[in-house]
C-alpha positions as CSV (number, residue, x, y, z in Angstrom):
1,X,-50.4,-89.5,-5.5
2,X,-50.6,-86.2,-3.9
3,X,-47.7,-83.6,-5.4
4,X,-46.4,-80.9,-2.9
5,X,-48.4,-77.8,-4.8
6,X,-51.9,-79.9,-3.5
7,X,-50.2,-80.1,0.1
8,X,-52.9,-79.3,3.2
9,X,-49.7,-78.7,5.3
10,X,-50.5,-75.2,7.2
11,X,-48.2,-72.7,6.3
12,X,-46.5,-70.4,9.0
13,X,-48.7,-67.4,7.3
14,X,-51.9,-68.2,5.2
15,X,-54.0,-65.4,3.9
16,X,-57.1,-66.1,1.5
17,X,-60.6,-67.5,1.4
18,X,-60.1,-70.7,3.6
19,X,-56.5,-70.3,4.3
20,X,-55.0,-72.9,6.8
21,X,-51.6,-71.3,8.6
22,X,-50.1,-71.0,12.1
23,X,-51.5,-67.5,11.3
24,X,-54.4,-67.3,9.2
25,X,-56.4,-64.0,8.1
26,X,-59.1,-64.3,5.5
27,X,-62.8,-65.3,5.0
28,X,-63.0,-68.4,6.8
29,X,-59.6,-68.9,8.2
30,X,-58.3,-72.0,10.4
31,X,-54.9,-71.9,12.5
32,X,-53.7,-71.2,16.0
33,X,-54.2,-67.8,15.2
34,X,-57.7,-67.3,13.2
35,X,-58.7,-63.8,12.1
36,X,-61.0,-63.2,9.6
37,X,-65.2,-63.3,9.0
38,X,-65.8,-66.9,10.2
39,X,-62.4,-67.8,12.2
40,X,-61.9,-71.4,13.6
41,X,-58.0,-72.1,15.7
42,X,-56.8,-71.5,19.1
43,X,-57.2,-67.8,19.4
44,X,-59.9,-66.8,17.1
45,X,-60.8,-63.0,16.4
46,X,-63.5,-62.3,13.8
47,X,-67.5,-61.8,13.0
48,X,-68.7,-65.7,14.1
49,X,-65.3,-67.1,15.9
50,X,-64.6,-70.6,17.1
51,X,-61.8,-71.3,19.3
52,X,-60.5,-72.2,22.3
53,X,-59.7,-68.7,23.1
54,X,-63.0,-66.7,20.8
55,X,-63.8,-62.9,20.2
56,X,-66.3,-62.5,18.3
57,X,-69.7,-61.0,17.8
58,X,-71.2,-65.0,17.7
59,X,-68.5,-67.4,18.7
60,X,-67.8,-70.8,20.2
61,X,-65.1,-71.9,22.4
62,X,-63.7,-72.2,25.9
63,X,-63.4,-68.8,26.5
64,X,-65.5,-66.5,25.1
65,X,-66.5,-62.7,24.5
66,X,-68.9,-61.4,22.1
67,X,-72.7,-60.3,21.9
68,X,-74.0,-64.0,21.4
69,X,-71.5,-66.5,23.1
70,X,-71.2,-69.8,24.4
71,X,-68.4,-71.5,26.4
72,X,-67.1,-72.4,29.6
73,X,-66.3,-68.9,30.6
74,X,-68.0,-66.3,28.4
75,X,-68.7,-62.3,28.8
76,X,-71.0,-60.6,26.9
77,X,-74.7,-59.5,26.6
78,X,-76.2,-62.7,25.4
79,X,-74.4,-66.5,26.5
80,X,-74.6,-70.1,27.4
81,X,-72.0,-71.6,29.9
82,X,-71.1,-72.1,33.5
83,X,-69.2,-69.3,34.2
84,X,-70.2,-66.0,33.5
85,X,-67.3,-63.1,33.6
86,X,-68.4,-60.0,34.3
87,X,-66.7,-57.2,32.4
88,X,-67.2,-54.4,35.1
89,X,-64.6,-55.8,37.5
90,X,-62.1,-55.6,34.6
91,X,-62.8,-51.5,34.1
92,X,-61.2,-49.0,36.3
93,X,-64.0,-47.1,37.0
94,X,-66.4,-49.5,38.2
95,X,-69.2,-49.0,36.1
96,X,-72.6,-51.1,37.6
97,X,-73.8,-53.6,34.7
98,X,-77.2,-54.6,35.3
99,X,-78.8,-58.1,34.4
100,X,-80.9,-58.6,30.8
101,X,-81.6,-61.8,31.9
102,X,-85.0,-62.5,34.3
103,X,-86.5,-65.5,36.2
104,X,-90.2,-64.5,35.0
105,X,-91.3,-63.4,32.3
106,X,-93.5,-60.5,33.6
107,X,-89.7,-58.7,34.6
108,X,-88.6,-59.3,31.4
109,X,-91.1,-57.5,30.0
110,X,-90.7,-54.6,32.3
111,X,-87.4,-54.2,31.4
112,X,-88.4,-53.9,28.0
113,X,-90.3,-50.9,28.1
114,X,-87.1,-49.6,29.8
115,X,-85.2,-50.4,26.9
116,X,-88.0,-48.7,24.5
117,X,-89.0,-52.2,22.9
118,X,-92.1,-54.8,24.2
119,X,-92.7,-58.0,24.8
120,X,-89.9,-60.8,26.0
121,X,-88.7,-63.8,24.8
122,X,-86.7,-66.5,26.1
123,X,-83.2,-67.5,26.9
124,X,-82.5,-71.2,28.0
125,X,-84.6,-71.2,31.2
126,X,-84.7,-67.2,32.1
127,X,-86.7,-64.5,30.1
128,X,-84.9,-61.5,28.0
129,X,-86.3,-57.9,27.2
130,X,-87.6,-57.0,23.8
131,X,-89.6,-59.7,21.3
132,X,-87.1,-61.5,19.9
133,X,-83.1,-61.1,20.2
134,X,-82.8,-59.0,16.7
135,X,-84.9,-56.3,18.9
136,X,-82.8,-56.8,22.4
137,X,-79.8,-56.1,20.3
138,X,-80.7,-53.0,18.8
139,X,-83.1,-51.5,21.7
140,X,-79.5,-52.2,24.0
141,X,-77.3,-50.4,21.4
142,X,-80.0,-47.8,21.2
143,X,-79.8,-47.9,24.9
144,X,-76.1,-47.7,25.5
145,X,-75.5,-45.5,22.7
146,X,-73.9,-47.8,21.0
147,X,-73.6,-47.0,17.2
């Protein structure tokens, strides 16, 4: 028989290594609201998210925006879903994105001498700059000035 100190009921506010809450914050929090390193709930914000709604540098979920994403509608530089967002039309000033992502392989590669890397590797069924994705993601930040 189960006492109420070993209860898995979620508490309105949960903080803590696997904390389960309405709102949870810690390592690998779960709750409508998730934030933490690995966060899993409705609205998840954190390093590797999973959620319905996910930011995150790698997440899962129905709507997603990170580096590496997947859902029905994602943004980001690297994802898997139908619907693809584009950021620029949410910025003010416009700014042109241009595609990473190429039908040949021979573009790809291109592209990566753009980006100050080599080779290509691929994506699904299209071709991305750089080697592997470890060397996209750092030639891109290089790129962009990212830090």
């Amino acid at each position: 028989m189960l006492n109420d100190s070993c209860s898995h009921k979620p508490k309105l506010l949960a903080t803590g290594i696997a904390p389960l809450g309405i709102i949870a914050i810690g390592i690998v929090p779960m709750g409508i609201i998730a934030i933490g390193v690995v966060p899993m709930g409705v609205l998840s914000v954190g390093a590797v998210g999973m959620g319905l709604i996910s930011v995150a540098v790698v997440n899962m979920g129905v709507l997603t925006a990170g580096i590496t994403t997947m859902g029905v509608a994602w943004a980001g530089m690297v994802g898997m879903g139908p619907i693809r967002i584009d950021p620029s039309r949410w910025s003010i000033a416009q700014v042109k994105t241009e595609s990473t992502m190429f039908s040949t392989k021979e573009l790809a590669q291109k592209k990566a001498i753009q980006m100050g890397c080599s080779g290509a590797h691929a994506m699904g069924a299209e071709w991305m700059p750089c080697a592997s994705m470890d060397e996209y993601v750092k030639a891109y930040a290089k790129s962009n000035h990212i830090h």
